[in-house]
C-alpha positions in Angstrom: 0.0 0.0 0.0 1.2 3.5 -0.9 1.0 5.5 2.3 0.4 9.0 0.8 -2.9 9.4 0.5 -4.7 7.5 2.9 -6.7 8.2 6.0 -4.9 6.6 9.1 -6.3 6.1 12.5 -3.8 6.0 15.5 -4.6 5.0 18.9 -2.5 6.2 22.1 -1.1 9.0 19.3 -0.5 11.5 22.0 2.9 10.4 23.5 5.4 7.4 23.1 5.1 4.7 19.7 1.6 6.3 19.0 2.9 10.0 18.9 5.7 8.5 16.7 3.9 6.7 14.2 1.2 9.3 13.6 4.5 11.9 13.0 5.8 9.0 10.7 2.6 8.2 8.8 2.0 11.9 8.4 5.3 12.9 7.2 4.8 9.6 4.6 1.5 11.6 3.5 -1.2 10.4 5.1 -3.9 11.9 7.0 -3.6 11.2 10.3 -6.7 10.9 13.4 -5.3 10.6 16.8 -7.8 8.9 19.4 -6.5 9.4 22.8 -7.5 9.7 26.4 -5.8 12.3 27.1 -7.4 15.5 24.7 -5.2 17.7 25.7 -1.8 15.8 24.1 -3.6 14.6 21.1 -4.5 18.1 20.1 -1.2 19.6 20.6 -0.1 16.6 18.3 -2.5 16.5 15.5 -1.7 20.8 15.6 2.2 19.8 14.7 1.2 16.8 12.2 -1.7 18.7 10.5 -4.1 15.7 11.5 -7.0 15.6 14.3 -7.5 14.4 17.0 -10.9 12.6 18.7 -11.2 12.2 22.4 -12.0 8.5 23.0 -11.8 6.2 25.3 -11.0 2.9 23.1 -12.7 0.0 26.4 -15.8 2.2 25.5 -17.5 1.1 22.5 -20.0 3.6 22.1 -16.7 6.4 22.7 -14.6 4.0 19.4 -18.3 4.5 17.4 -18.7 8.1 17.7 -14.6 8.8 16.9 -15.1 6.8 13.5 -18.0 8.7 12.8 -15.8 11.7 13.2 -12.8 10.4 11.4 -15.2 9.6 8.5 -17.0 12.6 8.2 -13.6 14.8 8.5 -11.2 12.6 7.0 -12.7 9.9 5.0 -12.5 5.7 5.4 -9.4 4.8 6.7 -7.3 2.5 5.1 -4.5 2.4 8.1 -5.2 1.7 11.7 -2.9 1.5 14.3 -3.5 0.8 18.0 -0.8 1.9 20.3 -2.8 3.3 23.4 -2.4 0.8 26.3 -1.8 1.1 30.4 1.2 -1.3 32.2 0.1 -1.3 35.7 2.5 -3.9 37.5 0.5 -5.7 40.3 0.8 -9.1 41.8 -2.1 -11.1 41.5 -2.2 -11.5 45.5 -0.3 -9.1 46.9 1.1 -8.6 50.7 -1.7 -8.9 53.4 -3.8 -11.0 50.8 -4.6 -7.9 49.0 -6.1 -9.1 45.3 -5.7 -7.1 42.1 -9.1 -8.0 40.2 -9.7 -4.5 39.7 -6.2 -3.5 37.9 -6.4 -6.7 35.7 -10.0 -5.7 34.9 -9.3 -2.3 34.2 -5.7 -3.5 31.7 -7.8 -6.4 29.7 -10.8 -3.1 29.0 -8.5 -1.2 27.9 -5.3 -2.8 26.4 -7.4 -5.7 25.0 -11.4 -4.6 24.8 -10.0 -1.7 23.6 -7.5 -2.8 20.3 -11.0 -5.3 20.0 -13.1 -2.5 19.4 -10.9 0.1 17.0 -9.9 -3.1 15.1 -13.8 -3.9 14.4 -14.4 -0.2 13.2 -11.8 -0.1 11.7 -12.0 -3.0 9.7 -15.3 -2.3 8.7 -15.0 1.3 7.2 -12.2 -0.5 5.2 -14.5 -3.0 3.7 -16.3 -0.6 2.2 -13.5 0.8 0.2 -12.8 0.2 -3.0 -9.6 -2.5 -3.7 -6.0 -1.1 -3.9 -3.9 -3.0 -6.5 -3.6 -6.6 -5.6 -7.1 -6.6 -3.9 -6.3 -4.8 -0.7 -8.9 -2.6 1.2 -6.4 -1.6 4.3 -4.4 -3.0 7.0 -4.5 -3.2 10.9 -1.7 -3.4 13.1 -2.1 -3.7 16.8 0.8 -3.9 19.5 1.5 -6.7 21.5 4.4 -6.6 23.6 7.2 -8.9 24.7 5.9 -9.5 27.5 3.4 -11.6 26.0 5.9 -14.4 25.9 8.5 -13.3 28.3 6.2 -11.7 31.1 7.8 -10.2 34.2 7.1 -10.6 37.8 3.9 -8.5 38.5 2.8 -8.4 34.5 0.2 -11.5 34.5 -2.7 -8.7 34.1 -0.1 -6.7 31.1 0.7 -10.3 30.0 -2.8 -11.4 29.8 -3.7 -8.6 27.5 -0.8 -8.3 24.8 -1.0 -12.4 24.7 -4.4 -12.0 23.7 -3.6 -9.5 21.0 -0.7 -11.4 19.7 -3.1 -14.6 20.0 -5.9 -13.2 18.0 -3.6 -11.5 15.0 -3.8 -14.6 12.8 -7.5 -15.9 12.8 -8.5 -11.9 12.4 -6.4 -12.0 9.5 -7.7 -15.2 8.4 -11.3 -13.9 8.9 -10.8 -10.6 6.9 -8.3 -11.9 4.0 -11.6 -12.2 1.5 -12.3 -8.6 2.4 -8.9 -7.4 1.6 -7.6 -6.5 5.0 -4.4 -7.2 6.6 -3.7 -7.6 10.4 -0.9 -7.6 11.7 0.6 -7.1 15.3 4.0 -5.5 17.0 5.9 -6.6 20.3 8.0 -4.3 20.8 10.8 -4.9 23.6 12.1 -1.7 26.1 11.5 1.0 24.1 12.5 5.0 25.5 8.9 6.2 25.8 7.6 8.7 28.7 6.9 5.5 30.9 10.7 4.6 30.6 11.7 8.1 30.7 10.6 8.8 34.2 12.7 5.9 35.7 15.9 6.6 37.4 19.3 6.1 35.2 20.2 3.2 37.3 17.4 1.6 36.9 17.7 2.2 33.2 21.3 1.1 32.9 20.3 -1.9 34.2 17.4 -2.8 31.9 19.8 -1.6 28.8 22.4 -4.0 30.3 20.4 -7.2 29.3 19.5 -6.1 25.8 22.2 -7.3 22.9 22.1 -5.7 20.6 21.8 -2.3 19.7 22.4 -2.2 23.6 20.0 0.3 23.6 16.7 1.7 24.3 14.6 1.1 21.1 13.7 4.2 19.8 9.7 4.9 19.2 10.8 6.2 15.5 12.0 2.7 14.5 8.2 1.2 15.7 6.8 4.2 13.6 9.2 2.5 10.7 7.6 -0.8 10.8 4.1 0.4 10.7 5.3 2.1 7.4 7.0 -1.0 6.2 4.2 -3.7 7.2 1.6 -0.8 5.4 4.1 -1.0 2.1 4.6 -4.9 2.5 1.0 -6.6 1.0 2.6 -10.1 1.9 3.1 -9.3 5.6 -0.3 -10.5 7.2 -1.7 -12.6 10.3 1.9 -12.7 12.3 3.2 -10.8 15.2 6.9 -9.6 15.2 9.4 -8.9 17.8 11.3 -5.3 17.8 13.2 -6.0 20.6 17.2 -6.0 19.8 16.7 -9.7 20.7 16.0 -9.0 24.6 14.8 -11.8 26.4 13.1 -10.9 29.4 14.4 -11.8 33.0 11.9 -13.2 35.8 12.0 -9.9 37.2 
């Protein structure tokens, strides 16, 4: 698919990979819709990409509806959608005094997994109704994953949970859209230098950069934007999920 052109859709685009890829994808040419929780950021960054930018909450379903509605009417059908917007709370699953964390892993699965669920259905639908690309296509999705969803960390089962699922359901989505013309595709990316990993001490993030291999090195959120461009120009990528990591493994804690 030729980037330029299209209407994308960009979850989480106000900070970290989502701010990233929406810069990316509208320095490419596209025109870019940022849903995000947070109004404030998305506006400041659909005001320095040119795009817009839709207050949503992505676990709400009747909040996804309304933003496609708007994305439609201002934008057109999208052809790109890409969820980055996700939470990482770290609880254990019983924690000192017997205290339970039903609520946080509630709260992660509505919004890391409900909520890719929902954008991806919209999504996907509005790009049925397009007219075929050379080759057949209609539009591609790409969700994130995470590595945690094979190399979960101490306190990640409710994180863990969520990104397996979304790595899990990548290939029969693809499998249940490929006579539409729709890709999806999903991302794990490893320890990337995002505002989350920002605000950590530089011990803390010496230490983490110590186990990665190589580049021994934070990943860099411009080099998740560049595989959303190349899995968008790359019709035969469809129904896997791949690591961006530096081949990190993760420890137990």
């Amino acid at each position: 698919m030729d980037i330029k052109g299209q209407v994308a859709v960009v979850t989480g685009g106000a900070s970290g990979l989502g701010a990233a890829t929406a810069q990316r994808l509208s320095a490419e040419g596209a025109k870019v819709a940022i849903l995000d929780f947070d109004a404030e950021g998305g506006v400041k960054m659909a005001m320095q990409i040119g795009g817009i930018a839709i207050h949503t909450d992505v676990g709400d379903q009747a909040s996804v509806a309304a933003a496609f509605d708007t994305v439609i009417d201002q934008l057109g059908k999208p052809r790109i959608a890409v969820n980055c917007a996700g939470i990482a709370p770290a609880k254990r699953i019983v924690g000192r005094e017997g205290v339970l964390s039903v609520d946080a892993f509630e709260a992660t699965i509505r919004v890391n997994l409900i909520g890719t669920y929902n954008v991806m259905s919209y999504a996907a639908r509005a790009m049925m109704e397009q007219e075929t690309l050379d080759g057949g296509e209609r539009g591609v999705v790409i969700n994130t994953a995470s590595i945690a969803y094979e190399d979960g960390q101490f306190g990640q089962s409710a994180y863990s949970a969520s990104k397996g699922a979304i790595a899990s359901m990548c290939l029969p989505a693809a499998r249940e859209m490929a006579a539409q013309g729709v890709r999806v595709m999903a991302i794990a990316p490893g320890l990337f230098r995002t505002p989350m990993m920002e605000g950590l001490p530089d011990e803390v993030t010496a230490g983490i950069v110590a186990n990665i291999p190589f580049p021994h090195r934070l990943g860099d959120p411009a080099e998740y934007a560049q595989m959303v461009c190349q899995i968008c120009e790359n019709a035969y990528l469809n129904g896997t999920t791949i690591r961006l990591d530096g081949a990190v493994r993760l420890p137990q804690r």
